[in-house]
C-alpha positions in Angstrom: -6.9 20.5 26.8 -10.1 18.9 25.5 -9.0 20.5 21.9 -5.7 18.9 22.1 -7.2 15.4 23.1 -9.9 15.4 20.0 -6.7 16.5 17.9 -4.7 13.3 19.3 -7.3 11.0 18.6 -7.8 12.0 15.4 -4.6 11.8 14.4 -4.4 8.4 15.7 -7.3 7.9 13.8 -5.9 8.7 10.7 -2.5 6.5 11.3 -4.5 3.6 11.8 -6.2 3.7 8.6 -3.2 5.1 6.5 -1.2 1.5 8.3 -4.3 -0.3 6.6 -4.4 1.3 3.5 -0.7 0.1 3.5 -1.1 -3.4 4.6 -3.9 -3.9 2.1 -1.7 -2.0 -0.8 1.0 -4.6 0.0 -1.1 -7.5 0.2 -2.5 -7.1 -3.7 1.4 -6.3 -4.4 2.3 -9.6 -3.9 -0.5 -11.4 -5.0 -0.2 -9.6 -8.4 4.0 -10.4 -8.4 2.3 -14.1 -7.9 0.4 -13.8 -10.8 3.1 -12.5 -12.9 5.5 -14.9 -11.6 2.9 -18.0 -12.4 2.0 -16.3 -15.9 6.0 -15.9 -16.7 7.0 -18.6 -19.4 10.6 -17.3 -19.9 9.4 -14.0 -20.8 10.9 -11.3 -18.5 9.2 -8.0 -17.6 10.5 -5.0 -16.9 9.0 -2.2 -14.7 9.8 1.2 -16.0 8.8 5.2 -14.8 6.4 7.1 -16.5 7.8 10.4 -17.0 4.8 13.4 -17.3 
């Protein structure tokens, strides 16, 4: 139905910009661990979880 096909889309929609979203959150990821990695003299970081 007509309904179905606007729901389709928009999902489609939606997938497309969540995979862009993604791409452009994984892009920044690395250029920051470049960052780090350049601004590392010997001194080694740890990533931890926030708990709360």
């Amino acid at each position: 139905s007509e309904e179905d096909a606007e729901a389709t889309e928009m999902l489609i929609g939606n997938a497309q910009n969540l995979m862009q979203s993604v791409k452009e959150t994984i892009k920044v990821a690395e250029i920051a661990s470049d960052k780090i990695r350049l601004m590392d003299n010997g001194i080694r970081l740890r990533w931890t979880r926030r708990i709360g």
